[in-house]
DRENDO-1510 file (C-alpha; in Angstrom, 1 decimal, always signed):
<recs>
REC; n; res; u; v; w
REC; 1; UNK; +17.9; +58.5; +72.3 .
REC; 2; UNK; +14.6; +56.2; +72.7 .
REC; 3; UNK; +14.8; +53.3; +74.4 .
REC; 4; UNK; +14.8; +49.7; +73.1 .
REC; 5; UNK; +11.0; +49.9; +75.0 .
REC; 6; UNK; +9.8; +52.8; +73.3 .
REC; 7; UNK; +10.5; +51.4; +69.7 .
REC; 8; UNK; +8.5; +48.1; +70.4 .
REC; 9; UNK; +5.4; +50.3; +71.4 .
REC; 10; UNK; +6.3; +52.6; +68.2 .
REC; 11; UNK; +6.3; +49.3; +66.3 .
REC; 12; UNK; +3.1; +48.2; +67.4 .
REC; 13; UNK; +1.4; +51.1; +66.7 .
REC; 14; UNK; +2.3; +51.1; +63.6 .
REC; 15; UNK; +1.9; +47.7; +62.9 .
REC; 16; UNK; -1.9; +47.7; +64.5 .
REC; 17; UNK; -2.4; +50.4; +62.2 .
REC; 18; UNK; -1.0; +49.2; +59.1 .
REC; 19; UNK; -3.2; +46.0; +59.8 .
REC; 20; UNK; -6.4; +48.4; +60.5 .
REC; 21; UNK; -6.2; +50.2; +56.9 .
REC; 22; UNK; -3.6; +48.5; +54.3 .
REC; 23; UNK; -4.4; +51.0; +52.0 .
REC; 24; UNK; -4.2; +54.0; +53.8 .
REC; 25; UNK; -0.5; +54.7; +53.3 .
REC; 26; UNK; -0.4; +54.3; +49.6 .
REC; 27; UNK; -4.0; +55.7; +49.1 .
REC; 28; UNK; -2.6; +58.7; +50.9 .
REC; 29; UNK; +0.4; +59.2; +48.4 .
REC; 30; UNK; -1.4; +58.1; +44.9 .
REC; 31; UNK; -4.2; +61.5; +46.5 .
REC; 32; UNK; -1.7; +63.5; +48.0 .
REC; 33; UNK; -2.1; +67.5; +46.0 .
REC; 34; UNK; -5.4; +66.0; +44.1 .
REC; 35; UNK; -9.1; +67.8; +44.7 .
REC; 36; UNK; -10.9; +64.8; +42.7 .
REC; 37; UNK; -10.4; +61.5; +41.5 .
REC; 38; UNK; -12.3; +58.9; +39.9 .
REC; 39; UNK; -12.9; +55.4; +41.5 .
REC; 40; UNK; -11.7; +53.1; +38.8 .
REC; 41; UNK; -8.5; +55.4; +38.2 .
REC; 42; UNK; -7.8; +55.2; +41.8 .
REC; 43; UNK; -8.1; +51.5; +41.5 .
REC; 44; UNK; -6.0; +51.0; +39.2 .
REC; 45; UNK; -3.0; +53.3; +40.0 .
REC; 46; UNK; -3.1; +50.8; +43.4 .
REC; 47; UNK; -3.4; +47.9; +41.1 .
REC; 48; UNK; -6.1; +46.5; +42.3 .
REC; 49; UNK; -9.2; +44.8; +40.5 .
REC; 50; UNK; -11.9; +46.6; +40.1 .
REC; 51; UNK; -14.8; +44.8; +42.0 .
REC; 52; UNK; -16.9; +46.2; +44.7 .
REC; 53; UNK; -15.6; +44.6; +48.1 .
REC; 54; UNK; -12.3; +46.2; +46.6 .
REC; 55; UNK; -14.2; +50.0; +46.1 .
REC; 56; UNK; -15.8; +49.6; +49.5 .
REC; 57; UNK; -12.6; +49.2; +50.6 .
REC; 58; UNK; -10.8; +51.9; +49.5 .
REC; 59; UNK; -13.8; +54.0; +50.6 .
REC; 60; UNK; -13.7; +53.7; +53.9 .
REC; 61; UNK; -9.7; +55.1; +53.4 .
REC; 62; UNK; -11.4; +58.1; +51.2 .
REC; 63; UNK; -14.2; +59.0; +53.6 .
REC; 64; UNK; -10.9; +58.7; +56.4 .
REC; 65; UNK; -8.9; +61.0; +54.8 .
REC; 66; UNK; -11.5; +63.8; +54.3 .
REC; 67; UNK; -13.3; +63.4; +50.6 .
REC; 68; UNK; -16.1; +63.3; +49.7 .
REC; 69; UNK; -18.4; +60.7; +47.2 .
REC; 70; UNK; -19.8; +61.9; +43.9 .
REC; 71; UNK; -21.5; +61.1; +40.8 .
REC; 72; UNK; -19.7; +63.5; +38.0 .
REC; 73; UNK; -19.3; +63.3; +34.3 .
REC; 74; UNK; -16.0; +65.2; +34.6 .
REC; 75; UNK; -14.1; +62.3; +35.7 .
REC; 76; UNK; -14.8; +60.4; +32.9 .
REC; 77; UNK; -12.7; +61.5; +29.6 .
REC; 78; UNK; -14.9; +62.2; +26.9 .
REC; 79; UNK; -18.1; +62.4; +29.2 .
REC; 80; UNK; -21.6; +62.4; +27.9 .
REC; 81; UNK; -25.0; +62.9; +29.2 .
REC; 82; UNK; -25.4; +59.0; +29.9 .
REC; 83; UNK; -21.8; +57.9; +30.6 .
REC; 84; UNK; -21.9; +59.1; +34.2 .
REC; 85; UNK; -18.6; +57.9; +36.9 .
REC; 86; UNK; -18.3; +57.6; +41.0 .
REC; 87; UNK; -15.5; +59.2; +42.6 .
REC; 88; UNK; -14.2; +61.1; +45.2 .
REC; 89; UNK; -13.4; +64.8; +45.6 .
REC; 90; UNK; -12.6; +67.1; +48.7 .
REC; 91; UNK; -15.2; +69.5; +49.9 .
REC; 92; UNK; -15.3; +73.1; +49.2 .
REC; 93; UNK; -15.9; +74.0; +53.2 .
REC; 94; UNK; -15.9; +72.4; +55.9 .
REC; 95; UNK; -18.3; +70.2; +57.1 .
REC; 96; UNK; -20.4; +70.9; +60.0 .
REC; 97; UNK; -22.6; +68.4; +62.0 .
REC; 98; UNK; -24.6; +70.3; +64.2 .
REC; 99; UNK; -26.7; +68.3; +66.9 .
REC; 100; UNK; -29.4; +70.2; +68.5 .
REC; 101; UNK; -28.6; +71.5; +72.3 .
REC; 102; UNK; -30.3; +69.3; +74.7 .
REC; 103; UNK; -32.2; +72.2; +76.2 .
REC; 104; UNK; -33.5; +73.5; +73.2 .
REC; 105; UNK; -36.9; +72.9; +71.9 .
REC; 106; UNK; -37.7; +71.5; +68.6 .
REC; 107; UNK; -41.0; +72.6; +67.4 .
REC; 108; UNK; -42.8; +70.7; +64.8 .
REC; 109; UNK; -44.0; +72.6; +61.7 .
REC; 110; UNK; -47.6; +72.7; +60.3 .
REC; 111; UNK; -47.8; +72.4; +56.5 .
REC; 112; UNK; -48.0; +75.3; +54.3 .
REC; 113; UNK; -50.8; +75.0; +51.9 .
REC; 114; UNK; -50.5; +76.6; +48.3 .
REC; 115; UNK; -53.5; +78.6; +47.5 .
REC; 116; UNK; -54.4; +77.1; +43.9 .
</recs>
């Protein structure tokens, strides 16, 4: 049994959350089994307009929850050369940020020159 105590911090939480990233919750559902999706369908499954403060928005939730941005004609039906879309996909491994050890040395590199 949790105490009366307990569910107020619980509640908090939550609510601190929730007023941190509105969109997280139903973002997460709308993407939940998906690999890619397109800004503008994303946009409108959460009925929202599609401006930019709105796509910023909802990218800050994307780049939270793991995907990736991209440029793709795929996500566009009927995609030609010149009808290009932004969206959102999740990466094929995993992403690794590797920060040079402060002992090591990092040498600078002379130019290689092409003989002609």
């Amino acid at each position: 049994m949790v105490s009366f105590i307990e569910q107020l911090h619980q509640g908090r939480a939550k609510f601190a959350q929730q007023r941190a990233d509105p969109l997280r919750e139903r973002v997460q559902a709308i993407v939940r089994g998906m690999e890619s999706i397109g800004t503008a369908p994303l946009l409108d499954l959460l009925g929202l307009p599609k401006t930019t403060g709105k796509a910023r928005l909802v990218s800050k939730v994307m780049r939270a929850l793991g995907f990736v941005p991209i440029k793709s004609r795929r996500l566009e039906p009927g995609g030609y050369r010149d009808t290009v879309t932004r969206g959102w996909t999740r990466p094929f491994r995993e992403i690794q940020r590797n920060r040079p050890d402060e002992d090591a040395k990092v040498t600078a590199c002379r130019p290689v020159r092409l003989a002609v």
